[in-house]
C-alpha positions as CSV (number, residue, x, y, z in Angstrom):
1,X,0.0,0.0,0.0
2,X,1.1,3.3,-1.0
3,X,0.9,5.8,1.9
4,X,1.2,9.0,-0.1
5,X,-0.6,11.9,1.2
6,X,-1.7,13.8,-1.4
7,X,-3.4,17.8,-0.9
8,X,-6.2,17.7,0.4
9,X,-9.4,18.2,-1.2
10,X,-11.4,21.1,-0.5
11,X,-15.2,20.7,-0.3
12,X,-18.5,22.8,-0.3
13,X,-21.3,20.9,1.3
14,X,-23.3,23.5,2.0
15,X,-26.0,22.2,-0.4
16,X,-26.2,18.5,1.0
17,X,-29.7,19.0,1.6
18,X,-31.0,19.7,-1.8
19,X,-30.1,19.2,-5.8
20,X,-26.8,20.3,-6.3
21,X,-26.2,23.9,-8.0
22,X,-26.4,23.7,-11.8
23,X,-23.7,25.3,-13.3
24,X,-24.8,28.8,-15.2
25,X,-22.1,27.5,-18.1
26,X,-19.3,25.1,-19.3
27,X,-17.4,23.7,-16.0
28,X,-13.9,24.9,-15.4
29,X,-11.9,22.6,-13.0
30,X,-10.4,24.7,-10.5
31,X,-7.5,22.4,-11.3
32,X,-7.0,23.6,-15.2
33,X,-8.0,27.4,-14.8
34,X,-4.7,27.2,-11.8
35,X,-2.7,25.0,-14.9
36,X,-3.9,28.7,-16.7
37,X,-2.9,31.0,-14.4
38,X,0.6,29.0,-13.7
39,X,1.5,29.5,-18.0
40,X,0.9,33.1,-17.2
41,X,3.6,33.8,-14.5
42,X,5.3,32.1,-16.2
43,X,5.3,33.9,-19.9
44,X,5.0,37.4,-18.4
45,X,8.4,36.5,-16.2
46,X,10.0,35.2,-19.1
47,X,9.1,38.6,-21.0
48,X,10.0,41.0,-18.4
49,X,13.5,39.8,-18.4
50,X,14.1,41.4,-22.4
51,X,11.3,44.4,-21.7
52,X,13.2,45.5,-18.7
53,X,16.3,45.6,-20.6
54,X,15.1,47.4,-23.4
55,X,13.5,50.0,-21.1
56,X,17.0,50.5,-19.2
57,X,18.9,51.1,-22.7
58,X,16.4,54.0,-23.6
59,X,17.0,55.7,-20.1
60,X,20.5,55.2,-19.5
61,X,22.2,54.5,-22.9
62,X,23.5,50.8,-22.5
63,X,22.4,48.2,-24.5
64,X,21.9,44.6,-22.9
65,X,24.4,41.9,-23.0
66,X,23.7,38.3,-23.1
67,X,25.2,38.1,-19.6
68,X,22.2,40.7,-18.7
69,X,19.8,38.4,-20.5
70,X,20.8,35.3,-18.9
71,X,20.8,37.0,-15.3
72,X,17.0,37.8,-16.1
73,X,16.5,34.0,-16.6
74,X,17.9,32.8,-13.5
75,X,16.0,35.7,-11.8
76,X,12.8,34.5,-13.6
77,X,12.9,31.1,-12.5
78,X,13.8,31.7,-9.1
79,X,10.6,34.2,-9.0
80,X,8.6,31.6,-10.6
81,X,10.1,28.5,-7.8
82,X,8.9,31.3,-5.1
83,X,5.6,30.9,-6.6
84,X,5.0,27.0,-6.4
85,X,6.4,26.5,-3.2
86,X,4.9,29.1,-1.7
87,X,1.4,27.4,-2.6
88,X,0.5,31.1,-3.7
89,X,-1.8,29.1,-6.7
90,X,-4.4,27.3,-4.1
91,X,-7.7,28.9,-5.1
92,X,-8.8,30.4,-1.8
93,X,-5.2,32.8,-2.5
94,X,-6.1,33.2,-5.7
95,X,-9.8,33.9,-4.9
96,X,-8.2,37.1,-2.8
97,X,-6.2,40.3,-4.0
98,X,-4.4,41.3,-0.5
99,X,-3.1,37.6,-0.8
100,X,-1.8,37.7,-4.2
101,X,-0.3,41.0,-3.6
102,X,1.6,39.9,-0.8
103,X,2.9,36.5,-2.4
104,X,3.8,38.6,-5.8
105,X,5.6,40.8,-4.0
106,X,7.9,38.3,-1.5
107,X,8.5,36.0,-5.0
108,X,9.6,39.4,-7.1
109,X,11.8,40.3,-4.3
110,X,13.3,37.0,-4.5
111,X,13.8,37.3,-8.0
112,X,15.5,41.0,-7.6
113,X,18.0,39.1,-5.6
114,X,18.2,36.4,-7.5
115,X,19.0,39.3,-10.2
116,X,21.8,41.0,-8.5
117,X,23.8,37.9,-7.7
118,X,23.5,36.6,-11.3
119,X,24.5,39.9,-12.9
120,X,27.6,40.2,-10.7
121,X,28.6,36.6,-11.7
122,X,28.2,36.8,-14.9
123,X,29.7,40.5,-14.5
124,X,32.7,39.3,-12.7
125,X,31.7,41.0,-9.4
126,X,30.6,44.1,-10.9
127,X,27.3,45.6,-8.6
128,X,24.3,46.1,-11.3
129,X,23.2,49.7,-11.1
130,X,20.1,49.9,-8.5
131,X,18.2,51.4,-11.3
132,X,18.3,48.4,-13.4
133,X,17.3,46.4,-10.7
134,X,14.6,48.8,-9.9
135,X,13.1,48.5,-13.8
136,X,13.2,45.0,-13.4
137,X,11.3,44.7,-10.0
138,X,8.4,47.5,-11.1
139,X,8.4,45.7,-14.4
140,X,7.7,42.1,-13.1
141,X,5.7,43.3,-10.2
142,X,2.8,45.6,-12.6
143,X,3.1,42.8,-15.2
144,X,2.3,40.1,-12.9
145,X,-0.2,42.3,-11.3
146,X,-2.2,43.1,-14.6
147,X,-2.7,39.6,-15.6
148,X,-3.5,38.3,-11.8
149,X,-6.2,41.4,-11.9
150,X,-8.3,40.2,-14.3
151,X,-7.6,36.7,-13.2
152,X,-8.7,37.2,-9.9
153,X,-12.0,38.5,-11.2
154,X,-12.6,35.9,-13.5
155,X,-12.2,33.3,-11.1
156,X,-14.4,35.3,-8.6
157,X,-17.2,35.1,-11.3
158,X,-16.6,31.5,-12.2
159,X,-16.9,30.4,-8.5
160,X,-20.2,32.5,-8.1
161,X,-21.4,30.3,-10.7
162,X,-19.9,27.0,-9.2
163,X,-18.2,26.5,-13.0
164,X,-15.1,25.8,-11.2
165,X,-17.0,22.7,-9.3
166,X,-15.3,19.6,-9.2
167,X,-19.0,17.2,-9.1
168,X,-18.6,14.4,-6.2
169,X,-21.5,11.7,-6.1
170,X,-21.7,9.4,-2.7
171,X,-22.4,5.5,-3.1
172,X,-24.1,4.1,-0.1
173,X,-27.1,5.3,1.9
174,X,-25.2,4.2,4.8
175,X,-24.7,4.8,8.4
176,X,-21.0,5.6,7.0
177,X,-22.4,8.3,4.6
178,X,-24.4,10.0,6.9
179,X,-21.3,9.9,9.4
180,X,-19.0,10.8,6.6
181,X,-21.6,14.4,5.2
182,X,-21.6,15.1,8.8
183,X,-17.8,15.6,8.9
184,X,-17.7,17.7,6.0
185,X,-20.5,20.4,7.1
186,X,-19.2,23.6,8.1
187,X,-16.4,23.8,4.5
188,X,-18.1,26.5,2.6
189,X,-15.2,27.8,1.2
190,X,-14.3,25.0,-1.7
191,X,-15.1,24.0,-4.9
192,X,-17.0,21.1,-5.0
193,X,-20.5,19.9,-5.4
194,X,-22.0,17.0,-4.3
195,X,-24.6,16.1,-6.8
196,X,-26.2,12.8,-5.2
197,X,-26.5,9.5,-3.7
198,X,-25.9,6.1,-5.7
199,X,-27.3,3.1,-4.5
200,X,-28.5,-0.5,-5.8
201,X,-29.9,-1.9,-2.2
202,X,-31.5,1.6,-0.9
203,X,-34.6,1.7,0.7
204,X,-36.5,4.6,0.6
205,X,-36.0,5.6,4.2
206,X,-32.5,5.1,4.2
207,X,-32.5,7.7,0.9
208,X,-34.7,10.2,3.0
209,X,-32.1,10.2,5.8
210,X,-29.0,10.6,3.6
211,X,-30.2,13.9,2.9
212,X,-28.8,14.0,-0.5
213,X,-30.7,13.7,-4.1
214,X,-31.1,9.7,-5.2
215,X,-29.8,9.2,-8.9
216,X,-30.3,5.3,-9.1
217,X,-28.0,2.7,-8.8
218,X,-24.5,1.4,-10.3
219,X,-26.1,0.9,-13.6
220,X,-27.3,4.7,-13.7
221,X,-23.8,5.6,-12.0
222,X,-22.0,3.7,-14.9
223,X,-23.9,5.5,-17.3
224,X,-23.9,8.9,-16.1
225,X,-20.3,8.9,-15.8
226,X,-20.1,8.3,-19.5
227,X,-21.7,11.4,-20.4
228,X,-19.4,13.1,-18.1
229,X,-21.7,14.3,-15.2
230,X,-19.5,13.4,-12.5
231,X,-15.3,13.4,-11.4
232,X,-15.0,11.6,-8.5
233,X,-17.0,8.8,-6.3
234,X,-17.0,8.3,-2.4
235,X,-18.2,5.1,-1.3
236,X,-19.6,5.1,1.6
237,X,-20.1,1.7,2.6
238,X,-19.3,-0.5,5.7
239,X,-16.2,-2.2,7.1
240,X,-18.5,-5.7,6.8
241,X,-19.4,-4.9,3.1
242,X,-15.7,-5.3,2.2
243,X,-16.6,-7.7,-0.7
244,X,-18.9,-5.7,-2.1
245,X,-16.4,-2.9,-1.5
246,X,-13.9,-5.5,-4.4
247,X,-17.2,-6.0,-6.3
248,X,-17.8,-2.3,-7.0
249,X,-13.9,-1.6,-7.0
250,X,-14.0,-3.9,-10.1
251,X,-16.8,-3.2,-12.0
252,X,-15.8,0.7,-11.8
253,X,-12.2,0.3,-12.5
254,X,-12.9,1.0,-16.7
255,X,-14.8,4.5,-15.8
256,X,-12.7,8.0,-15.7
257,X,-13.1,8.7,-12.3
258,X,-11.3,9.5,-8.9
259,X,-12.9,6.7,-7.0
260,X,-12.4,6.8,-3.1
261,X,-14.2,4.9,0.1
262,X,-15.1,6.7,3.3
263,X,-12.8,5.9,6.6
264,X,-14.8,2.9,8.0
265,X,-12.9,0.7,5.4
266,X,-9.4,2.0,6.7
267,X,-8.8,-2.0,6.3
268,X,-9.5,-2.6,2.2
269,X,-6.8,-2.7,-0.1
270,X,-6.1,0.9,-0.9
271,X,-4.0,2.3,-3.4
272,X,-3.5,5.8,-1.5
273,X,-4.4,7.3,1.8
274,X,-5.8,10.5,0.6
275,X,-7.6,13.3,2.5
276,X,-11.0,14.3,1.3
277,X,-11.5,18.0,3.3
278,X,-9.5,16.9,6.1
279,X,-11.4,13.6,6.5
280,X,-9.2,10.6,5.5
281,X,-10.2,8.2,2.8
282,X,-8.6,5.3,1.0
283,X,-8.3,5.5,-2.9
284,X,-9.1,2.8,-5.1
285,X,-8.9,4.5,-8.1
286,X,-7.4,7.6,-9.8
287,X,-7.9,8.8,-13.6
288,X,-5.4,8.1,-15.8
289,X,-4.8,11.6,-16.9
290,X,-5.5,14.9,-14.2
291,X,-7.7,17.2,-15.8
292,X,-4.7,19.7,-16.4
293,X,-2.5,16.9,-18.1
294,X,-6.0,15.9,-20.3
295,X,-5.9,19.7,-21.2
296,X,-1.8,19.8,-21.8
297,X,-2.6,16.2,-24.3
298,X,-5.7,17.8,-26.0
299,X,-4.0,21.1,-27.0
300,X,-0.8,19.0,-28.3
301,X,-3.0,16.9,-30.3
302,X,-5.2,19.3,-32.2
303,X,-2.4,21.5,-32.6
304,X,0.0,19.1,-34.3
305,X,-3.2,17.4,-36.0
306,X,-3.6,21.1,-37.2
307,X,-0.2,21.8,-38.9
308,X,-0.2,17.6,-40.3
309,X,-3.4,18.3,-41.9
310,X,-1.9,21.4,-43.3
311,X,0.8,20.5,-44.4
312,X,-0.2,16.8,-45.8
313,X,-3.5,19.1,-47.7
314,X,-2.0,18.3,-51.0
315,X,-1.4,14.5,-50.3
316,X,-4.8,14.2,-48.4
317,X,-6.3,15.8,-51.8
318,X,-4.4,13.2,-54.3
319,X,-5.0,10.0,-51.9
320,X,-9.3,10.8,-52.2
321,X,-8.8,11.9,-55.6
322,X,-7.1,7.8,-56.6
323,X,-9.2,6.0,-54.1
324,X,-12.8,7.8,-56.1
325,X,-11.1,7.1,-59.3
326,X,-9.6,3.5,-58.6
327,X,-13.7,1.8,-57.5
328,X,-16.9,3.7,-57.1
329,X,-18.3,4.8,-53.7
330,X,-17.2,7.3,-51.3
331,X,-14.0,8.8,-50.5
332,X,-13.9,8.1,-46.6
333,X,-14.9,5.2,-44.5
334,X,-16.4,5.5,-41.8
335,X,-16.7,2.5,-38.9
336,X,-18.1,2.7,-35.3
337,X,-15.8,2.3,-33.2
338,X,-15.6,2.3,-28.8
339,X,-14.0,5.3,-27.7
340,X,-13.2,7.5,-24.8
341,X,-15.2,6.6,-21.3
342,X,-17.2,3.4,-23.9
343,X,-18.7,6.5,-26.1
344,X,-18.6,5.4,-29.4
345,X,-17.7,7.3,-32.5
346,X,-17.4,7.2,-36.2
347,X,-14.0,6.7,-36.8
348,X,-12.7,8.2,-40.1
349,X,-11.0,6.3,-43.1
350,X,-10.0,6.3,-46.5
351,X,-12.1,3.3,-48.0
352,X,-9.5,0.9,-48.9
353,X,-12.3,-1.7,-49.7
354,X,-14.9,-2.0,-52.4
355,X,-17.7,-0.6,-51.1
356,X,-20.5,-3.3,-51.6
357,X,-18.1,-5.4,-49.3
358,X,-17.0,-2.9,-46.8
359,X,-17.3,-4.5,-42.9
360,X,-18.6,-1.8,-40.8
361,X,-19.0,-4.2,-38.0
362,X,-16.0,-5.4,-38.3
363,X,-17.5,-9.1,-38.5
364,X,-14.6,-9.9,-40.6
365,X,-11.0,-9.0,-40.1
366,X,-8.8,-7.9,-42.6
367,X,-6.2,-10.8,-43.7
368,X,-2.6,-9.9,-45.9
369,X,-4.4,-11.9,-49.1
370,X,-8.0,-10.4,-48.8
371,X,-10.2,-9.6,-51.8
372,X,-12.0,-7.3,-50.8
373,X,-9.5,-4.8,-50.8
374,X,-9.1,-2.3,-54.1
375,X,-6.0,-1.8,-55.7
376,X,-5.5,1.4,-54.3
377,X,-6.6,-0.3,-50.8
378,X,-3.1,-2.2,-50.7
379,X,-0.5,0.3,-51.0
380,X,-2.5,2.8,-48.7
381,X,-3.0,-0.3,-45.8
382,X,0.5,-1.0,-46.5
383,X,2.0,2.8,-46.2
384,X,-1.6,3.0,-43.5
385,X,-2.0,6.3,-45.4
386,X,-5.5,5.0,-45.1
387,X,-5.4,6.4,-41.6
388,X,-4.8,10.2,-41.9
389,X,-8.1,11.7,-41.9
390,X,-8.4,10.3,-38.1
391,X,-6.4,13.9,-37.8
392,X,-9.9,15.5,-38.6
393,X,-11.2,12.6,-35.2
394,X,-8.5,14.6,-33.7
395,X,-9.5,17.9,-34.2
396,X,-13.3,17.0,-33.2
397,X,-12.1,15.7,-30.2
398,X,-12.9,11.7,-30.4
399,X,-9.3,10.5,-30.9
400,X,-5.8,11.5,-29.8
401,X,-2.5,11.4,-31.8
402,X,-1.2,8.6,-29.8
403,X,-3.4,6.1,-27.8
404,X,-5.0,2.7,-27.6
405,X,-6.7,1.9,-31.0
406,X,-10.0,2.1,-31.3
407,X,-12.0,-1.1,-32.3
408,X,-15.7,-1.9,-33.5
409,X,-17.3,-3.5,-31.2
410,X,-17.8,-7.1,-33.1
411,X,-13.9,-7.6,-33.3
412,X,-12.6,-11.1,-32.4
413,X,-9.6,-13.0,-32.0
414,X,-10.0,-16.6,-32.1
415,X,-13.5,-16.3,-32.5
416,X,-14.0,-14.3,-29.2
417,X,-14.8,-10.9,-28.6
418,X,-11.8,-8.7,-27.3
419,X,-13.7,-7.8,-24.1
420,X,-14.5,-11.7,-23.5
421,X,-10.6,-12.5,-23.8
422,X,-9.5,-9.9,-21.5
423,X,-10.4,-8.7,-18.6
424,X,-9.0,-5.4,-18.2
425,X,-10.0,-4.5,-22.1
426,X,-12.6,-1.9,-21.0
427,X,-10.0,0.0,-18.7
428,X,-8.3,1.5,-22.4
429,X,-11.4,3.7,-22.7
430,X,-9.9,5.6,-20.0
431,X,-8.5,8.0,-22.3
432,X,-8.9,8.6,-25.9
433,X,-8.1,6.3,-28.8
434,X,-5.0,7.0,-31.1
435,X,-4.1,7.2,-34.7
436,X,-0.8,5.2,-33.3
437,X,0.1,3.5,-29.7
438,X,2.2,2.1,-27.7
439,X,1.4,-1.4,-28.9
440,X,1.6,-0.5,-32.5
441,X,4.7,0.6,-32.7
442,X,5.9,-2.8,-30.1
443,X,4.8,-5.4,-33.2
444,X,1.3,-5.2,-31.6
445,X,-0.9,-4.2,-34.5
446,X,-3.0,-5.5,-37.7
447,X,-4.9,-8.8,-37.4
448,X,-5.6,-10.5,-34.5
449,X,-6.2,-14.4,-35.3
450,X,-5.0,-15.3,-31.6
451,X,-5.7,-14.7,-28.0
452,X,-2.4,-13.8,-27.3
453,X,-2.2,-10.9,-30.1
454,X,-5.0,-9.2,-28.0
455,X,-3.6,-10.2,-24.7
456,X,-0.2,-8.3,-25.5
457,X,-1.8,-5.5,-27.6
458,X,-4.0,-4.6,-24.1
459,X,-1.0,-5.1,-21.7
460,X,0.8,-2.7,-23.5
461,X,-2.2,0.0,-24.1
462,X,-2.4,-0.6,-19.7
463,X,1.1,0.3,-19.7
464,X,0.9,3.3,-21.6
465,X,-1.8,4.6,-20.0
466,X,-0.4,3.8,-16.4
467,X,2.8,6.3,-17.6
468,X,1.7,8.6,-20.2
469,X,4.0,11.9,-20.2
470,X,3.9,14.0,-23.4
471,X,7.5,12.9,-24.1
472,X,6.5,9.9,-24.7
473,X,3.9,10.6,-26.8
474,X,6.4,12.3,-28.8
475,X,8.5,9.4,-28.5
476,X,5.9,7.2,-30.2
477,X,5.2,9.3,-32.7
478,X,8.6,9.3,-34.2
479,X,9.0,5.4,-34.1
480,X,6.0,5.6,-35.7
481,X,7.1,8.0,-38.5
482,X,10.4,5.3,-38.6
483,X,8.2,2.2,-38.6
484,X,5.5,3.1,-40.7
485,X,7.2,2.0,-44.7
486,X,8.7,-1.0,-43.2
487,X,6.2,-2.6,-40.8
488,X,5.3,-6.4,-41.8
489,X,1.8,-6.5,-40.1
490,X,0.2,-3.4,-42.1
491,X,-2.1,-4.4,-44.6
């Protein structure tokens, strides 16, 4: 068991006795509009470094050296070090302009001394005139101030209107629950709203005294999830329910949720201890991706998707130009496939089949000698050129560049279906499909005629999405750049 103690989670239960608040707009998770203010600080201190200099050459005649510039680095980083550990970006400082004038102006400070001990080393002792230090300090410090200004007022708005809610759902019209709500009263100042109660053995008088709305049971909770209603799951449940405690841990383990269970279960087997509001609670399950790193994946993928589709416009126009002209029917393919969180989608193709015996069920898989395929079909399969307009998936937000591939829901190997060989195949749909993957570029790709094609193919998709950093994204994406004219298995 991991005993990591990760921040605690603020919470507002102040409405635990009716319907949760509906948000007046789209939610913004306290966690990604902090991600938002963090880029700031850093960009403006990274640009007062050259502004500074430029305004201290027009007032006292000396142009900057590269020494100078270098010193405004270190002094920029140190400012912007300041800053994260001196948890200035917690949203009740954030929420408040005496704190953030404070905490900018201790982390500036630091940086002007950071300044002057940089400049004299690089300077070989020489003292930096005070008035270049001065520019630099009122620089940084009405920079910083006029972006945290509006900030601060935005995120003042946004909480009024509980868009910057995280949405928390209880499981269990328990003894424990009502226990559990009762530690949490008296934290009005969070951001988090508990929507309901979940439940497959309630009765109604043990929904009446849990005080909170009743949304169904796991079924409902399963589904709900999937249309993204909800970020976290406490269960509330008690110490002698420890096997349903497994039951539920299992049968939850494929949704994209926090997942955590109330104190009375200190004994279950517990991948954290976390704190929920100062109450502790053991965590079964975390996302795969925060919300800040799902934001950091999404704007890398549509913005390389972006400049691909851009720049491959010509070939993307020849490819559908051959494929209408080598068989009749239409340019693109398009097969359902299981997505992100079990949604499905259309998944986008050049038609590399005739179209009177195109699978869109995928009851058949593609074999290397297959008839069905056109002429055309074979050398885009081969070069998977037949795969690029998934960018336009990407932009629309129903693939990634790099990910588990998505499959039809009638795909087989051996005869089975992939869900009935493995397990853990549902848990992929944690995060969104790719063009490419971790298994493709392993060997782990084209037909699957055995259990153990899917069985690897899985294990490494599980792997990938246990350690997913955007460097290795970036990673994959050049093996698959190297792989892609030489891989035996695509056709």
């Amino acid at each position: 068991m991991n005993h990591s103690y990760p921040p605690t989670i603020e919470l507002n239960v102040a409405h635990t006795g009716a319907p949760a608040v509906r948000h007046q707009g789209r939610r913004i998770p306290a966690v990604i509009f902090i991600g938002v203010v963090k880029t700031c600080d850093k960009l403006v201190l990274l640009l007062c470094g050259p502004l500074s200099w430029e305004i201290a050459a027009r007032m006292l005649g000396v142009a900057p050296t590269g020494g100078d510039l270098l010193a405004s680095l270190i002094a920029a980083w140190v400012a912007m070090i300041c800053l994260d550990r001196g948890d200035t970006y917690r949203m009740s400082r954030l929420l408040s302009y005496a704190a953030q004038l404070r905490w900018l102006s201790i982390c500036i400070a630091a940086g002007g001394v950071a300044l002057v001990g940089s400049r004299m080393i690089v300077h070989v002792g020489a003292v930096p005139a005070p008035v270049e230090i001065g520019i630099w300090l009122a620089v940084s410090f009405l920079a910083l101030g006029m972006t945290r200004v509006p900030l601060v007022h935005i995120a003042k708005r946004l909480r009024r209107e509980r868009r910057l809610a995280r949405r928390v759902a209880l499981l269990g019209s328990t003894e424990v629950g009502r226990a559990f709500l009762a530690q949490l009263r008296g934290h009005e100042d969070s951001e988090i709203d508990l929507i309901g109660l979940y439940d497959d053995t309630a009765t109604p008088d043990a929904v009446a005294r849990a005080n909170l709305p009743f949304l169904g049971g796991v079924h409902e909770l399963v589904a709900h999830s999937q249309t993204g209603m909800l970020d976290a799951l406490v269960i509330t449940l008690p110490a002698g329910d420890g096997g349903r405690v497994a039951d539920l841990s299992d049968r939850l383990s494929h949704l994209v949720l926090d997942v955590y269970v109330a104190p009375d279960l200190a004994g279950s087997p517990f991948s954290e201890i976390s704190s929920f509001c100062g109450v502790p609670v053991g965590l079964l399950a975390r996302r795969p991706l925060s919300e800040w790193q799902a934001v950091q994946k999404g704007l890398f993928d549509r913005i390389v998707a972006g400049l691909m589709l851009i720049v491959l416009g010509p070939l993307l126009a020849l490819i559908a130009l051959v494929v209408r002209l080598d068989s009749p029917g239409p340019v693109l393919f398009r097969q359902r496939r299981i997505g992100f969180n079990n949604r499905p989608f259309n998944c986008l193709k050049f038609r590399t089949m005739y179209n009177e015996m195109a699978d869109a069920l995928a009851e058949r898989q593609t074999t290397r000698v297959d008839q069905r395929i056109t002429r055309v079909g074979i050398w885009l399969r081969r070069l998977s050129l037949d795969e690029l307009p998934q960018l336009l998936n990407v932009l629309r937000g129903e693939m990634s560049l790099v990910g588990p591939r998505p499959h039809a829901p009638n795909t087989k190997a051996a005869s089975r279906l992939f869900q009935d060989v493995v397990a853990d195949y549902a848990r992929r749909h944690r995060v969104k499909p790719g063009i490419t993957g971790w298994a493709q570029v392993n060997g782990w790709r084209g037909e699957t005629s055995t259990e153990e094609e899917i069985e690897q193919r899985v294990r490494h998709d599980l792997h990938y999405i246990q350690n997913w950093s955007l460097t290795w994204d970036m990673r994959i994406l050049l093996m698959t750049a190297v792989r892609i004219c030489g891989d035996p298995k695509a056709f």
